[in-house]
LUMVEX-358682 format. One record per residue: residue in one letter; x, y, z of N, C-alpha, C in turn. Coordinates in Angstrom, 1 decimal, padded with zeros to 4 digits. Each point is the difference from the previous one (the first is absolute). Example, Ala and Ser with C-alpha at 12.3 -4.5 7.8 and 13.67 -1.06 7.14 Angstrom:
// LUMVEX-358682
<res A; n_u 013.2; n_v -005.7; n_w 007.8; ca_u -000.9; ca_v 001.2; ca_w 000.0; c_u 000.9; c_v 001.2; c_w 000.0>
<res S; n_u -000.4; n_v 001.1; n_w -000.7; ca_u 000.9; ca_v 001.1; ca_w 000.0; c_u -000.8; c_v 001.1; c_w 000.8>
END
This chain:
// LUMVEX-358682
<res X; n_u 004.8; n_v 024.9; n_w 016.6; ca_u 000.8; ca_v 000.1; ca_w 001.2; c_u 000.7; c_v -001.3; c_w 000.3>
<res X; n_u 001.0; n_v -000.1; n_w 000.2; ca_u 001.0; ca_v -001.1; ca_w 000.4; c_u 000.0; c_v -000.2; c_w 001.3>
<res X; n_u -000.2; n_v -001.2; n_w 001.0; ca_u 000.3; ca_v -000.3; ca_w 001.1; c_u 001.0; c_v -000.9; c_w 000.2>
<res X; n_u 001.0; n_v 000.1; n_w 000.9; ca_u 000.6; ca_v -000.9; ca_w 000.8; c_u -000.5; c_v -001.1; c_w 000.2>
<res X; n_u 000.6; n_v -001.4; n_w -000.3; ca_u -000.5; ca_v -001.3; ca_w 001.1; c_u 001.0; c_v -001.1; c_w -000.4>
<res X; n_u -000.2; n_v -000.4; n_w 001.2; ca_u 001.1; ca_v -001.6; ca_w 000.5; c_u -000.4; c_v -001.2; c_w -000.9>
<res X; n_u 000.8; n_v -000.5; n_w -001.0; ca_u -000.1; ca_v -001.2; ca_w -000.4; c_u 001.4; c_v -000.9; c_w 000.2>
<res X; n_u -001.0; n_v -001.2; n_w 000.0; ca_u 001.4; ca_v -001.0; ca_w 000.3; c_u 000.2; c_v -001.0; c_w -001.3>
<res X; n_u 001.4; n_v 000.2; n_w -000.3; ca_u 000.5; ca_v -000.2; ca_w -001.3; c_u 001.3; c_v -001.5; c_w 000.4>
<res X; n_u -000.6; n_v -001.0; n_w -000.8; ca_u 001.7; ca_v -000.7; ca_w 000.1; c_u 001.2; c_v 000.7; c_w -000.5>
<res X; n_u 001.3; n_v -000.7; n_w 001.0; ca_u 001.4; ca_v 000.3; ca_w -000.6; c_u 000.1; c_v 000.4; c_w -001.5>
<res X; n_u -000.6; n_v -001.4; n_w -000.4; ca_u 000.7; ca_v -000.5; ca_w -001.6; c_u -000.9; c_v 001.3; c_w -000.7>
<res X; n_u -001.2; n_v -000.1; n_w 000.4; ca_u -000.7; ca_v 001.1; ca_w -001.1; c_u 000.2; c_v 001.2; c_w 000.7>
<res X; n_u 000.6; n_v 000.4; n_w 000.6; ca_u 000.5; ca_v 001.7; ca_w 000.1; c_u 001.2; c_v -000.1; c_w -000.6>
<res X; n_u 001.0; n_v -001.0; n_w 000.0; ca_u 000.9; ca_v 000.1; ca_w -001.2; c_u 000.0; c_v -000.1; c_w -001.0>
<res X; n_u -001.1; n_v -000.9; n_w -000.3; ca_u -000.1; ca_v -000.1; ca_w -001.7; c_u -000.7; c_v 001.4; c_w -000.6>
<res X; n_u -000.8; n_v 000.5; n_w 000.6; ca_u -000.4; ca_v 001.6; ca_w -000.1; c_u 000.5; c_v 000.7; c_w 000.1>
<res X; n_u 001.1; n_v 000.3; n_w 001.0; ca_u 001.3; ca_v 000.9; ca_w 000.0; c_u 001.1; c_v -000.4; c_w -001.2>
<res X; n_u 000.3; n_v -000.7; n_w -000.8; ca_u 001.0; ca_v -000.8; ca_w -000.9; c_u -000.9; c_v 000.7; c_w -000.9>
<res X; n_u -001.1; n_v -000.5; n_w 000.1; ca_u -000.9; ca_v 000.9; ca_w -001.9; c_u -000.5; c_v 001.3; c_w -000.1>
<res X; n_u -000.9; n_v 000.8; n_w 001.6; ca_u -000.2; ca_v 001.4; ca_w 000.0; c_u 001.3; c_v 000.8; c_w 000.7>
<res X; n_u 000.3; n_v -000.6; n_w 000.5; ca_u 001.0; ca_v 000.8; ca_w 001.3; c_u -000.7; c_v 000.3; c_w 000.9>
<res X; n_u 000.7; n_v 000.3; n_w 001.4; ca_u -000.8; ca_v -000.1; ca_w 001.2; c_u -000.6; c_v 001.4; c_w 000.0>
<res X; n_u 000.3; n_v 001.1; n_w -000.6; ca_u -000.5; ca_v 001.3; ca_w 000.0; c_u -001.7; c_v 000.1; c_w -000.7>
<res X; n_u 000.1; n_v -000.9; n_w -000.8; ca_u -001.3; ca_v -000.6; ca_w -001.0; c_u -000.8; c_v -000.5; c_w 000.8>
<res X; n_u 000.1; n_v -001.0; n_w 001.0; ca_u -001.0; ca_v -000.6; ca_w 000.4; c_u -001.1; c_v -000.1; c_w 000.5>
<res X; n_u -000.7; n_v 001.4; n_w 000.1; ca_u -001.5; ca_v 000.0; ca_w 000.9; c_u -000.7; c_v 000.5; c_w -001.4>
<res X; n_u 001.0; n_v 000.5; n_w -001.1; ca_u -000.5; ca_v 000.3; ca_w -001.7; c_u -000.3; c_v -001.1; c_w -000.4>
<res X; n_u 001.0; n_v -000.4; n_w -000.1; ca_u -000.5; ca_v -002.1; ca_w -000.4; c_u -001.1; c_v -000.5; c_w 000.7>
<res X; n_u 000.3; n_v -000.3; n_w 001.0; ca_u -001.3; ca_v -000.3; ca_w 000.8; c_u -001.5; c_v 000.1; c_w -000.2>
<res X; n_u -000.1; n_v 001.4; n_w 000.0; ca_u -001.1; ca_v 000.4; ca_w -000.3; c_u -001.1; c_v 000.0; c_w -001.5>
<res X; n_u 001.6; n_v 000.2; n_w -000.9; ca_u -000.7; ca_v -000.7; ca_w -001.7; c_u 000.1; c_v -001.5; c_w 000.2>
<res X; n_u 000.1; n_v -000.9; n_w 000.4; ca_u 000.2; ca_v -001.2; ca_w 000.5; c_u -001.7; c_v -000.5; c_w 000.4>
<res X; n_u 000.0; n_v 000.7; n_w 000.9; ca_u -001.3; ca_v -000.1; ca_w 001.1; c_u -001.7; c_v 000.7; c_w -001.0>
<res X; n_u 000.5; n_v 001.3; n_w -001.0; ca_u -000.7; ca_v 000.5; ca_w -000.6; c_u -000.4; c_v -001.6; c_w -001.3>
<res X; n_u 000.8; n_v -000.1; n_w -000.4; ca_u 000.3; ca_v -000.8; ca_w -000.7; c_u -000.7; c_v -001.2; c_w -000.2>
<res X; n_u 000.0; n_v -000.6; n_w 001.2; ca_u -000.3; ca_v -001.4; ca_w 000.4; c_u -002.0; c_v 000.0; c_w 000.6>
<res X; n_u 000.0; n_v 001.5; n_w 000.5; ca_u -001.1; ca_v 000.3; ca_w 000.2; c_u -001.3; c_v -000.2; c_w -001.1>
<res X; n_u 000.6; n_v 000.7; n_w -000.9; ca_u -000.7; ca_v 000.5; ca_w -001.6; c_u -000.1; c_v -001.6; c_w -000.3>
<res X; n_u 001.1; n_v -001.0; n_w -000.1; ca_u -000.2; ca_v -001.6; ca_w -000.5; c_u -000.8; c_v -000.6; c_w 000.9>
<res X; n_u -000.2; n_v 000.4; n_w 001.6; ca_u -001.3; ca_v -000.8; ca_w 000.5; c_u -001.1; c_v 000.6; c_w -000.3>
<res X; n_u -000.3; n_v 001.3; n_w -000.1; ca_u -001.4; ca_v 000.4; ca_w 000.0; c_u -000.8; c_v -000.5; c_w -001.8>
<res X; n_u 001.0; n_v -000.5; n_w -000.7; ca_u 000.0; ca_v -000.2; ca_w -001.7; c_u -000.5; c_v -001.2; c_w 000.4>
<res X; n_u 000.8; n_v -000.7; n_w 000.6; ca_u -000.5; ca_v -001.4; ca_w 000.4; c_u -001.2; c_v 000.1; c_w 000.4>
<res X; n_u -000.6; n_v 000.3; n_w 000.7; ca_u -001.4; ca_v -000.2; ca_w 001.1; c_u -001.0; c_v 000.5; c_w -001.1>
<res X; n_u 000.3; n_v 001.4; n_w -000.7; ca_u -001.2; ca_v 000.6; ca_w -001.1; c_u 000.0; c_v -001.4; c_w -001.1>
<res X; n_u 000.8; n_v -000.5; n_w -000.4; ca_u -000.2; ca_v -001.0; ca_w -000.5; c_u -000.9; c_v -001.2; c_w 000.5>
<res X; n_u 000.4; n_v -000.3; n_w 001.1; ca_u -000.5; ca_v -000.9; ca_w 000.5; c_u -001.5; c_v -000.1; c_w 000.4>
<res X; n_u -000.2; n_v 001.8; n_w 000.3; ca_u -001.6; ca_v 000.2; ca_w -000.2; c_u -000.6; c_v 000.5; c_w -001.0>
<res X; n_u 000.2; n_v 000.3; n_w -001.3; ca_u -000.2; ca_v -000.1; ca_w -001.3; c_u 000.0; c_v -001.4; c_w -000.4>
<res X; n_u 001.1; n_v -000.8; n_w -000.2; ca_u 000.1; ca_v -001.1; ca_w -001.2; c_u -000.1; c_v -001.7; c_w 001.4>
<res X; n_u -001.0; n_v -000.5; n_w -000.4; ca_u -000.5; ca_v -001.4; ca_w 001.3; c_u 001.1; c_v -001.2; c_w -000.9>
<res X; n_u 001.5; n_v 000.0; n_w 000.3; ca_u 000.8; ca_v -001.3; ca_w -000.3; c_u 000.1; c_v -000.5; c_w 001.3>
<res X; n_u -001.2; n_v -001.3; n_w -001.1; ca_u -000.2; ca_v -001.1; ca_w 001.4; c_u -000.3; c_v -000.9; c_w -000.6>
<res X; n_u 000.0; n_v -001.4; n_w 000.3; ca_u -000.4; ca_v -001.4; ca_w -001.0; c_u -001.4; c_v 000.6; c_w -000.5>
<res X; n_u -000.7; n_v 000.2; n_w 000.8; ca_u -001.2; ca_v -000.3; ca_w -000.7; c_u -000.4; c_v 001.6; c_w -001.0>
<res X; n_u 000.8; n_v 000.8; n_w 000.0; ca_u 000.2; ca_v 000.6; ca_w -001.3; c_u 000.6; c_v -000.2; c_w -001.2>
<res X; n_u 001.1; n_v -001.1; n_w 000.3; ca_u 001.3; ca_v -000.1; ca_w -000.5; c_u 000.1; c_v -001.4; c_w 000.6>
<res X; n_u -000.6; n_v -001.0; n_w -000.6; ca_u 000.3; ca_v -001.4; ca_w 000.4; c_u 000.9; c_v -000.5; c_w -001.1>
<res X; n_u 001.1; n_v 000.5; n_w -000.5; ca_u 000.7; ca_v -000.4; ca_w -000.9; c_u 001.6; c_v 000.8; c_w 000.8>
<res X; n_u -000.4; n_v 000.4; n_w 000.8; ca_u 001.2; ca_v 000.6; ca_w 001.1; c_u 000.5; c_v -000.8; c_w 001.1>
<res X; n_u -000.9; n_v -000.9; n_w 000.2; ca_u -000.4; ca_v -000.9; ca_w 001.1; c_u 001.5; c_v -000.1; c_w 000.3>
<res X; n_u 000.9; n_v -000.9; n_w -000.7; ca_u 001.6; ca_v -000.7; ca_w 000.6; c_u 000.8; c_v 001.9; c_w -000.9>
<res X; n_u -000.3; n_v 000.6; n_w 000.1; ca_u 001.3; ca_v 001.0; ca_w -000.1; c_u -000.1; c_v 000.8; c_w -001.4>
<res X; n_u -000.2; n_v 000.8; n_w -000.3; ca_u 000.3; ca_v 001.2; ca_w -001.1; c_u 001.4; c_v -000.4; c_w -000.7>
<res X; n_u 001.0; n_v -000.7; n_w 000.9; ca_u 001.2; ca_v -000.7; ca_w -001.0; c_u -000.3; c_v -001.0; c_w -000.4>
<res X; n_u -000.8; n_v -001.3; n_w 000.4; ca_u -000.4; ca_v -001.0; ca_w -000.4; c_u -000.9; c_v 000.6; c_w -001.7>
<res X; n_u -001.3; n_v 001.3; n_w 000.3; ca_u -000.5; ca_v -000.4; ca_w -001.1; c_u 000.9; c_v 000.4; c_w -001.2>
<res X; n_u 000.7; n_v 000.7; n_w 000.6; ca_u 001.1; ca_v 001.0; ca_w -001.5; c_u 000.7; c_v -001.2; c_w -000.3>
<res X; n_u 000.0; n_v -000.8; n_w 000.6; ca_u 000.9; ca_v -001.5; ca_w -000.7; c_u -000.7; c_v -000.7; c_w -000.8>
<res X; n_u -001.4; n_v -000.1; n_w 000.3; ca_u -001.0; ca_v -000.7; ca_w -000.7; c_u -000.1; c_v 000.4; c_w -001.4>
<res X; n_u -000.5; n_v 001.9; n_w 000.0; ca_u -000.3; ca_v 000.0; ca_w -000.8; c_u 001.5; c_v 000.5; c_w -000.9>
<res X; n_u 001.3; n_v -000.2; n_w 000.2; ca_u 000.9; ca_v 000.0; ca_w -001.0; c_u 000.1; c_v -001.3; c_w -000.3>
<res X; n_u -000.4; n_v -001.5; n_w 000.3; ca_u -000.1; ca_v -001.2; ca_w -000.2; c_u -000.6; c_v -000.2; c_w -000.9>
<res X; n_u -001.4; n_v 000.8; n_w -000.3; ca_u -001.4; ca_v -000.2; ca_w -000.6; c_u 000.6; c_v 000.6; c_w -001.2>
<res X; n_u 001.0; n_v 001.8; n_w -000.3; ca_u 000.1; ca_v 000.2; ca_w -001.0; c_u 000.8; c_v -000.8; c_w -000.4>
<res X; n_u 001.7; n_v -001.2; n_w 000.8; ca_u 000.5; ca_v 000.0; ca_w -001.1; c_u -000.2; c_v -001.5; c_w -000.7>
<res X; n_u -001.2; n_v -000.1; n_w 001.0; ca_u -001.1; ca_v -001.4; ca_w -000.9; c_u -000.3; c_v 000.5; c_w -001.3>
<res X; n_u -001.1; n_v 000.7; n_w 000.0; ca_u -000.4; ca_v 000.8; ca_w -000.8; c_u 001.0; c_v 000.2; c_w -001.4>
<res X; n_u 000.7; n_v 000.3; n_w 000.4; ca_u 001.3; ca_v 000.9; ca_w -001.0; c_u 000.6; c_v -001.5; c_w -000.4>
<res X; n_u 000.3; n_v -000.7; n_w 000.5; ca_u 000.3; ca_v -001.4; ca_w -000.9; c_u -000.9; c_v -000.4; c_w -001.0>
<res X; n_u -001.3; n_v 000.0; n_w 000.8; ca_u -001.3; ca_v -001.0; ca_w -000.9; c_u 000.3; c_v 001.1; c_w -001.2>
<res X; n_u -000.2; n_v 000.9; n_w 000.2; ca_u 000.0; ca_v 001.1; ca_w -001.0; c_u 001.2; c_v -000.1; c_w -000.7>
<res X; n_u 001.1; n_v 000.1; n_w -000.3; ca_u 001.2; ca_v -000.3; ca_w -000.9; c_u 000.2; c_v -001.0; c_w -000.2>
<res X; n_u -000.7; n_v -001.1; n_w 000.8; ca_u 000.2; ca_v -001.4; ca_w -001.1; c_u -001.0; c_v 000.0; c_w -000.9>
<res X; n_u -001.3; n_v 000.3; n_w -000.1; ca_u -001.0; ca_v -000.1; ca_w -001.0; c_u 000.4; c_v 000.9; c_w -001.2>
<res X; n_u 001.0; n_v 001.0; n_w 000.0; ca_u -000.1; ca_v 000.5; ca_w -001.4; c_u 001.3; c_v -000.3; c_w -000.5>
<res X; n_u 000.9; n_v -001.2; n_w 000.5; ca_u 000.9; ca_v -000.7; ca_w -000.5; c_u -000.5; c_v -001.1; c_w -001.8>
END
């Protein structure tokens, strides 16, 4: 069952929503929008109470998940040198 309700929407983003769905679209949009966004927080949180990312599970997270992916492409293309100079 579908209900009616008042939301308050800026200028810019009821135009930029009207320019990509059309205004006739919009409570369709909306709603897969809202469906949408719902499903990615409730993913979030089951995660969050499933999997403990925290330093002291993950003390190699400590400065940032981009920091370690830097590290450890550092470490291979260490690696991958040491390694193609020795069978020179």
């Amino acid at each position: 069952m579908n209900r009616r309700t008042h939301v308050v929407l800026s200028e810019q983003l009821l135009r930029d929503i009207d320019t990509v769905v059309g205004a006739r679209q919009r409570s369709s949009f909306l709603t897969r929008a809202a469906e949408k966004e719902l499903m990615r927080l409730r993913q979030l949180k089951a995660l969050d109470e499933l999997v403990p990312w925290d330093e002291k599970h993950h003390p190699e997270l400590k400065h940032g998940a981009a920091q370690y992916i830097r590290n450890l492409r550092r470490q291979d293309e260490q690696r991958f040198k040491k390694v193609t100079t020795r069978s020179r």
